[in-house]
DSSP file (Angstrom, degrees, kcal/mol; ACC not computed):
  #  RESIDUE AA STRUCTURE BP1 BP2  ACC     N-H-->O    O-->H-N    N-H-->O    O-->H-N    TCO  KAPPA ALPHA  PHI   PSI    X-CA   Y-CA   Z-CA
    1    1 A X              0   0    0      0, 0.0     3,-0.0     0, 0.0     0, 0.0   0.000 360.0 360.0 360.0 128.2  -11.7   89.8   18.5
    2    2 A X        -     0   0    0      3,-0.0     2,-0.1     1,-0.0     0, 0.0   0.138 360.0-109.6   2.7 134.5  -13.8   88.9   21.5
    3    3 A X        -     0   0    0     67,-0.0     2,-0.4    66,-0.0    66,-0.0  -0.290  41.5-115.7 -42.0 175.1  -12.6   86.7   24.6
    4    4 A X        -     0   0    0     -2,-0.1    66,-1.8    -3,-0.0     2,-0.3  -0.972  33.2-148.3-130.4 131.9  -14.3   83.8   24.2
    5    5 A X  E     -A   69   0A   0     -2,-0.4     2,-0.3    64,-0.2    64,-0.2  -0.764  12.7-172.7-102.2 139.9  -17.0   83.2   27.5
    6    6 A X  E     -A   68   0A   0     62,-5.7    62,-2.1    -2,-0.3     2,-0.2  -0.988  24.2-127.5-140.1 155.3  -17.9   79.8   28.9
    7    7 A X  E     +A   67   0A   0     -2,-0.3     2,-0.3    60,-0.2    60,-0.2  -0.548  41.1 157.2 -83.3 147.1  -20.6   79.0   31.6
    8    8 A X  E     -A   66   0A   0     58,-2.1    58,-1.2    -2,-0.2     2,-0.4  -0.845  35.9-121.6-149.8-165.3  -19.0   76.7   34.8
    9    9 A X  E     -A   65   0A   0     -2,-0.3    56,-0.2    56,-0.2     2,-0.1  -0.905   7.7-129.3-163.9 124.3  -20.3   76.5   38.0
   10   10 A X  E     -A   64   0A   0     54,-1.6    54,-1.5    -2,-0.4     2,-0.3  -0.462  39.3-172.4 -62.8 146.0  -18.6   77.4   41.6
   11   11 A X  E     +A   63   0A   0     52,-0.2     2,-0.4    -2,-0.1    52,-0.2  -0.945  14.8 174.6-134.8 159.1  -19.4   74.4   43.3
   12   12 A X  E     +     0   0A   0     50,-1.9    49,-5.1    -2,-0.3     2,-0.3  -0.718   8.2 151.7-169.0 149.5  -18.8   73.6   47.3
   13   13 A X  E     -A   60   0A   0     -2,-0.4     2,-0.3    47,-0.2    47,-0.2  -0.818  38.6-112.5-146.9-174.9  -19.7   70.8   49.6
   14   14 A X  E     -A   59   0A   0     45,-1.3    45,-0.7    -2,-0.3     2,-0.5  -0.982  18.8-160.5-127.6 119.6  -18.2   69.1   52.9
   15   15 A X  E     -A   58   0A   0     -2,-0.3     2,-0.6    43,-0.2    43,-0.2  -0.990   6.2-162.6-125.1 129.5  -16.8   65.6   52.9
   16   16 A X  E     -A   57   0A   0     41,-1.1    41,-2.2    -2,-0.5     2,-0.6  -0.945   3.4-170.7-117.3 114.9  -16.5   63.7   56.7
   17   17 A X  E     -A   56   0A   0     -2,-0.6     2,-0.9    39,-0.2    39,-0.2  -0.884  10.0-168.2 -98.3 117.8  -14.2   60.7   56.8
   18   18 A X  E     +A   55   0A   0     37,-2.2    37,-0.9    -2,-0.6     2,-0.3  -0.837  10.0 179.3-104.5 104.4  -14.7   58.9   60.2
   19   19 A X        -     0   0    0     -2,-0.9     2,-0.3    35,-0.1    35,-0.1  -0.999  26.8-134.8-135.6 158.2  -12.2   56.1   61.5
   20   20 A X    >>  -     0   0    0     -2,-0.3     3,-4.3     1,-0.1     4,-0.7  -0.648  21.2-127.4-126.4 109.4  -12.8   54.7   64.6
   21   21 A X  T 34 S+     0   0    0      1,-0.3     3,-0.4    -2,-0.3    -1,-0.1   0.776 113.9  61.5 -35.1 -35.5   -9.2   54.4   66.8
   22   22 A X  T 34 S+     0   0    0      1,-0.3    -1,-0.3     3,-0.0     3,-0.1   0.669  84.9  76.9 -63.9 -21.0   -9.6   51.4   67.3
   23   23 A X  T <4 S+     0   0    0     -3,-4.3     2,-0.5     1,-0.2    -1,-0.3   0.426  88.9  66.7 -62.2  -9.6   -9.5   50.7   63.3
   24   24 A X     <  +     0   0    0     -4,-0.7    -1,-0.2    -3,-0.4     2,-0.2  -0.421  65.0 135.2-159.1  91.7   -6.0   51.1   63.4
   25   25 A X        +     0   0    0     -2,-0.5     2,-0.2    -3,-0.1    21,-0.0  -0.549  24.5 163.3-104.0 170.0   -4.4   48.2   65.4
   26   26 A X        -     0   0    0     -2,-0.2     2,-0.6     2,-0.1    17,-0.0  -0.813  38.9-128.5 173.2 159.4   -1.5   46.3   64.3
   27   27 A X        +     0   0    0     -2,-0.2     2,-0.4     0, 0.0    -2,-0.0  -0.799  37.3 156.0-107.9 137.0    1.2   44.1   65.1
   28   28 A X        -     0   0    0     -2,-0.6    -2,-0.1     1,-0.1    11,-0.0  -0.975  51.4 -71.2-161.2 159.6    5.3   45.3   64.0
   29   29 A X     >  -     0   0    0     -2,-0.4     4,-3.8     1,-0.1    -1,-0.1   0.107  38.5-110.1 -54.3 163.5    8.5   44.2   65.5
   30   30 A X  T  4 S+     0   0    0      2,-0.2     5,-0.1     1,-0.2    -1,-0.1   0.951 125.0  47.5 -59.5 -49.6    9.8   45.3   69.2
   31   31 A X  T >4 S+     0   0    0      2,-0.2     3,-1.7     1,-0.2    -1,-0.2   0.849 108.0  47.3 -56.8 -38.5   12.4   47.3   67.0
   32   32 A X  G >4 S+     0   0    0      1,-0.3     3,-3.1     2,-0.2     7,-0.7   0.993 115.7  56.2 -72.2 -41.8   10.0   48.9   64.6
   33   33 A X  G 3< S+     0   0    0     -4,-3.8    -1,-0.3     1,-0.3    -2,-0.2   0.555 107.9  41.2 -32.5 -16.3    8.0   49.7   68.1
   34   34 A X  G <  S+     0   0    0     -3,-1.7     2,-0.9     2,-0.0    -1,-0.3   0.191  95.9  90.7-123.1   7.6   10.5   51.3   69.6
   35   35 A X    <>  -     0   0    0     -3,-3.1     4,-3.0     1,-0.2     5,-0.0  -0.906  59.5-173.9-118.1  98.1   11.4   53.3   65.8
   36   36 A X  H  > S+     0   0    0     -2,-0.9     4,-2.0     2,-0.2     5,-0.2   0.990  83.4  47.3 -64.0 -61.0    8.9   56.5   66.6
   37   37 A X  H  > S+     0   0    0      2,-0.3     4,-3.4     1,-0.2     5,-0.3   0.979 113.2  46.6 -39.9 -60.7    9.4   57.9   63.3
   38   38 A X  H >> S+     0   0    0      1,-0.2     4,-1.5     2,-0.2     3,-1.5   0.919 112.3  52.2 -39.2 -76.5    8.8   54.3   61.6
   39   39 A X  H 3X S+     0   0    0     -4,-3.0     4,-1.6    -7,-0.7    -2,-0.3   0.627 110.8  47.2 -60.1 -24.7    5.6   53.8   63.8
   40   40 A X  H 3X S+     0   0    0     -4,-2.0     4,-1.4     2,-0.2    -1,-0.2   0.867 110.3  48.3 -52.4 -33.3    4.2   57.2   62.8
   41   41 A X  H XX S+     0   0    0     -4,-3.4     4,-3.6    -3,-1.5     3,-1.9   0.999 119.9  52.9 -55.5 -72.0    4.9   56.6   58.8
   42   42 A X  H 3X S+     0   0    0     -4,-1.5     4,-1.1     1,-0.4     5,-0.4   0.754 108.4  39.3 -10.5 -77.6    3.1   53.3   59.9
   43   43 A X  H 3X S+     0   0    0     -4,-1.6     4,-0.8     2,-0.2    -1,-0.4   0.761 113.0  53.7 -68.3 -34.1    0.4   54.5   61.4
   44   44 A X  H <X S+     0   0    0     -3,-1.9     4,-2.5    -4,-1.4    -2,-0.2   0.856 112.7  55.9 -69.3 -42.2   -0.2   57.5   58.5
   45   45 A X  H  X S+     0   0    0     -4,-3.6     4,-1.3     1,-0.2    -2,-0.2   0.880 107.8  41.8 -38.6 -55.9    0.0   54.3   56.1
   46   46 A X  H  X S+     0   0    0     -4,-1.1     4,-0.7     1,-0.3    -1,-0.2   0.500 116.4  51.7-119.2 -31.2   -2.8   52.3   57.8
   47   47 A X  H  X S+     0   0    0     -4,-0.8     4,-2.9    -5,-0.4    -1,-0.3   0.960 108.2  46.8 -78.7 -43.2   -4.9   55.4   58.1
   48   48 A X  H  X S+     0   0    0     -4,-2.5     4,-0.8     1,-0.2    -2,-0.2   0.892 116.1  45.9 -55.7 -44.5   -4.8   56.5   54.7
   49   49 A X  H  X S+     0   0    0     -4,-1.3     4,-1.3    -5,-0.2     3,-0.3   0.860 107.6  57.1 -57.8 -35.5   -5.5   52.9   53.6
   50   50 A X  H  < S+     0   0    0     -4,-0.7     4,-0.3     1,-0.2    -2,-0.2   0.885  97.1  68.5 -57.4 -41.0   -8.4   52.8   56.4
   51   51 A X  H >< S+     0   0    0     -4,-2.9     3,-0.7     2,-0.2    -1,-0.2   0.901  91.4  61.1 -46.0 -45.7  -10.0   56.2   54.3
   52   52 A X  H 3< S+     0   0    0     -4,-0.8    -1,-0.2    -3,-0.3    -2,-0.2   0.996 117.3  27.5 -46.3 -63.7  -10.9   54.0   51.3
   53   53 A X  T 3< S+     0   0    0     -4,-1.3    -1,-0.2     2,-0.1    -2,-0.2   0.505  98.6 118.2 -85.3  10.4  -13.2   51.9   53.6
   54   54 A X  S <  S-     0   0    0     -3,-0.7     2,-0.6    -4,-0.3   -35,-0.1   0.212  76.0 -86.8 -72.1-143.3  -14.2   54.4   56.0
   55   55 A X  E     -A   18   0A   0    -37,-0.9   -37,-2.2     2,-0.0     2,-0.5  -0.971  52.1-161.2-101.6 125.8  -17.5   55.8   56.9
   56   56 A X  E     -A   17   0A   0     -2,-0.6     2,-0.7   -39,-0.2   -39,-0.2  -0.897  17.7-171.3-125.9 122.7  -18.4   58.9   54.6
   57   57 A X  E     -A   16   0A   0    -41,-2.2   -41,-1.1    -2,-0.5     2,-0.9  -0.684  11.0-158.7 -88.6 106.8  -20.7   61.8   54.6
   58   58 A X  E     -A   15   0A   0     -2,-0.7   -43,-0.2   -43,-0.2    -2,-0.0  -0.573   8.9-177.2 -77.5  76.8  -21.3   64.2   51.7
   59   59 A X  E     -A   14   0A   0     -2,-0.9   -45,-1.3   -45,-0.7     2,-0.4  -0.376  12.5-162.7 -60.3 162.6  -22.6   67.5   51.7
   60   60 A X  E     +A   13   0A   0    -47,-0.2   -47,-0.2     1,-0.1     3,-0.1  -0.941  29.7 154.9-135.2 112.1  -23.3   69.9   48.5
   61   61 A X  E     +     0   0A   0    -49,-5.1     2,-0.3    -2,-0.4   -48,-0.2   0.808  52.8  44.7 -76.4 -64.8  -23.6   73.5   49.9
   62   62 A X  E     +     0   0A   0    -50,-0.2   -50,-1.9     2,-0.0     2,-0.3  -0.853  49.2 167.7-112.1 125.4  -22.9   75.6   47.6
   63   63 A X  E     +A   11   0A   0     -2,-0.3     2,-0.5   -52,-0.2   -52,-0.2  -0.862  14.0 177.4-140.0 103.6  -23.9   76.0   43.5
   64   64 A X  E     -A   10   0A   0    -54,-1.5   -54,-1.6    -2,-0.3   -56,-0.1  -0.791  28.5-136.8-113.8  96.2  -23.1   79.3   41.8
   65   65 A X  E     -A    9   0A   0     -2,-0.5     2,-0.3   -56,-0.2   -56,-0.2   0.054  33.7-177.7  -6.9 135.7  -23.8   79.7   38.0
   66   66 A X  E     -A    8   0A   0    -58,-1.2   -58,-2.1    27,-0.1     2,-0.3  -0.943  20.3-164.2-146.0 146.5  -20.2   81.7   36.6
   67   67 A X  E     +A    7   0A   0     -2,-0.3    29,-0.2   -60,-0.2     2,-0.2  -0.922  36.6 142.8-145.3 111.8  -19.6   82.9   32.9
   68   68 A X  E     -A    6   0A   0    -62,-2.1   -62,-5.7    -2,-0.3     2,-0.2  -0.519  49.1 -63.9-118.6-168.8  -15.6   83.6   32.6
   69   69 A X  E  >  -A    5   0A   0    -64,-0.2     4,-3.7    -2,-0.2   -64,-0.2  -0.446  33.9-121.1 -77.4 151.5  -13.1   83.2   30.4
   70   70 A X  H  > S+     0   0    0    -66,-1.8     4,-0.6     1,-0.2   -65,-0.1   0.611 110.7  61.5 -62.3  -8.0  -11.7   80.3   28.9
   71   71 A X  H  > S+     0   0    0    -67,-0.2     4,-1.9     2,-0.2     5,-0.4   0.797 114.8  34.7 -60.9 -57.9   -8.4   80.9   30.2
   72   72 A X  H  >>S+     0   0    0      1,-0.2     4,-2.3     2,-0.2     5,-0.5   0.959 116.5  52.6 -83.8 -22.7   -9.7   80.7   33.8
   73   73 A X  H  X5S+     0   0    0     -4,-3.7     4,-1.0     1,-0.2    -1,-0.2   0.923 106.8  48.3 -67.0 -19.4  -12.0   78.3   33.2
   74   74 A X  H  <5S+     0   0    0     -4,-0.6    -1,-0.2     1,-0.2    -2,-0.2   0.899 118.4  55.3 -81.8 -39.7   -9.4   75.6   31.4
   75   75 A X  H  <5S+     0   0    0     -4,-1.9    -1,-0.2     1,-0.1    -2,-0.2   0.760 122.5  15.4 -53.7 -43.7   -7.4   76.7   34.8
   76   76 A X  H  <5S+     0   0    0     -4,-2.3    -2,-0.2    -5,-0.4    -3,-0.2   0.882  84.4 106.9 -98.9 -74.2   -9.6   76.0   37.1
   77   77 A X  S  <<S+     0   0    0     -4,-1.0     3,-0.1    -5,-0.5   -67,-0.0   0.135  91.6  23.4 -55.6 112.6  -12.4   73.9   36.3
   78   78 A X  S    S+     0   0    0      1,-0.2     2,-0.4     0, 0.0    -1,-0.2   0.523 108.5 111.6  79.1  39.7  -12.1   69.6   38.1
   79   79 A X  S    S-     0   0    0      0, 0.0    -1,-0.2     0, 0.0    -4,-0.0  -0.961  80.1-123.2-139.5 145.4   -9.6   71.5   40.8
   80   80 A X        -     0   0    0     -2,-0.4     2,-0.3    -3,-0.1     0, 0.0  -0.429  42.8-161.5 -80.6 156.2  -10.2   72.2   44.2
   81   81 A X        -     0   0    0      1,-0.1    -1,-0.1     4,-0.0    -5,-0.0  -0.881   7.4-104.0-141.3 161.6   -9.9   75.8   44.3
   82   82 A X     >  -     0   0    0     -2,-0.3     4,-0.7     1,-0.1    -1,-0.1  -0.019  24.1-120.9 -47.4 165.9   -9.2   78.7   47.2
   83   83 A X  H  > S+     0   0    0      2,-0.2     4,-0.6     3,-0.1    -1,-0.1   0.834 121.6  58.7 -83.6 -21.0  -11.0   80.9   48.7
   84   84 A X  H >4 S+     0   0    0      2,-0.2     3,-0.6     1,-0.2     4,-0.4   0.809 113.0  44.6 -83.9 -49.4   -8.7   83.5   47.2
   85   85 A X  H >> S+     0   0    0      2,-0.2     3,-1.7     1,-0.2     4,-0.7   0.883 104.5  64.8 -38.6 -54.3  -10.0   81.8   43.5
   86   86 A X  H 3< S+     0   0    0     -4,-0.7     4,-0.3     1,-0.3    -1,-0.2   0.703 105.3  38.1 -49.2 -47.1  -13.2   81.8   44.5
   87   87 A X  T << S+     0   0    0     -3,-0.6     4,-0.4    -4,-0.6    -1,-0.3   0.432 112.4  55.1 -83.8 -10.8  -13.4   85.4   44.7
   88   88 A X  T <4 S+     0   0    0     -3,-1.7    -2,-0.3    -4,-0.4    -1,-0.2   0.220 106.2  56.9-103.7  14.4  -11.5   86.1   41.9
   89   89 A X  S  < S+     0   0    0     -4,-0.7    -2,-0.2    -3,-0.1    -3,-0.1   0.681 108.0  44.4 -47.8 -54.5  -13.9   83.9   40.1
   90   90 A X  S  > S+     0   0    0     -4,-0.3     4,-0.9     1,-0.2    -2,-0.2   0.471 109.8  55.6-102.0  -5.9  -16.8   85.7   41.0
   91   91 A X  H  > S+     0   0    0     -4,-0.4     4,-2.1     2,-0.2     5,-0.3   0.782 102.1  50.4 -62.7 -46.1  -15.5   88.8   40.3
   92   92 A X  H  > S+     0   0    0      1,-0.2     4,-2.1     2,-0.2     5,-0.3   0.890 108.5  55.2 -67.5 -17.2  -14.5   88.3   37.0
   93   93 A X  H  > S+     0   0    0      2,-0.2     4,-2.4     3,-0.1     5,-0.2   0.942 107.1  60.3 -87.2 -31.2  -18.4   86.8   36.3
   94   94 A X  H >X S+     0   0    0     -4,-0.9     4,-1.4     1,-0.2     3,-1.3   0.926 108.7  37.7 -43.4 -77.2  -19.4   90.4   37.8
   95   95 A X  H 3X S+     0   0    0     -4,-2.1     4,-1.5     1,-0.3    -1,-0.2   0.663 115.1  55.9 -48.1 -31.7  -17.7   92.0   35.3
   96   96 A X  H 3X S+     0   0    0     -4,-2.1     4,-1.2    -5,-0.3    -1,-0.3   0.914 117.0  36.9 -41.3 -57.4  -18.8   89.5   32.6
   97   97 A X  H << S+     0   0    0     -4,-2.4    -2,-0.3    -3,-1.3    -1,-0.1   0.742 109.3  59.7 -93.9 -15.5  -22.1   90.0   33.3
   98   98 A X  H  < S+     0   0    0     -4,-1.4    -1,-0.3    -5,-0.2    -2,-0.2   0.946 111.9  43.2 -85.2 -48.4  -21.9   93.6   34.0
   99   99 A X  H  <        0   0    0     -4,-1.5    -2,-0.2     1,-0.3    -1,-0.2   0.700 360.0 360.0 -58.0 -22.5  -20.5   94.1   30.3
  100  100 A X     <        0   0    0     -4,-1.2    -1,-0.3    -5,-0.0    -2,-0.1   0.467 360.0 360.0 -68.8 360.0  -22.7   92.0   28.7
């Protein structure tokens, strides 16, 4: 019996999160000031929260047609992927398409 082939699509784009230093003020204790470790966890908090509202730019680069398997596609497909995937993506749709 067959593999079973499904169409997906390589996709790739650019996402730019911008915050502004000044976006991440805050007020904490003398102690928690003086707690470097604290005031970094702190400060990685405040940013992360700060991402939600920042300023964001989207690009969409890249859109490549693929016909794999359903094995790789159920693997892959709404996951951020390698570069190392990427190419062993588009290899296998060479070989797809070459057989076909």
């Amino acid at each position: 019996m067959a593999e079973v082939k499904v169409d997906r699509v390589l996709v790739q784009g650019t996402v730019t999160f911008t915050v502004r230093c000044n976006d991440l003020m805050g007020m904490v204790t003398p102690e928690q000031a003086a707690d470097e470790d604290f005031m970094k966890d702190w400060f990685e908090d405040k940013a992360f929260k700060i991402i939600d509202s920042a300023d964001v730019e989207v690009e969409y680069d890249n859109e490549v047609p693929v016909l794999i398997s359903e094995e790789t596609a159920q693997k892959h497909t709404d996951q951020v992927i390698s570069d190392d995937d990427w190419i062993e993506i588009r290899l296998e749709h060479q070989a797809n398409e070459e057989s076909a």
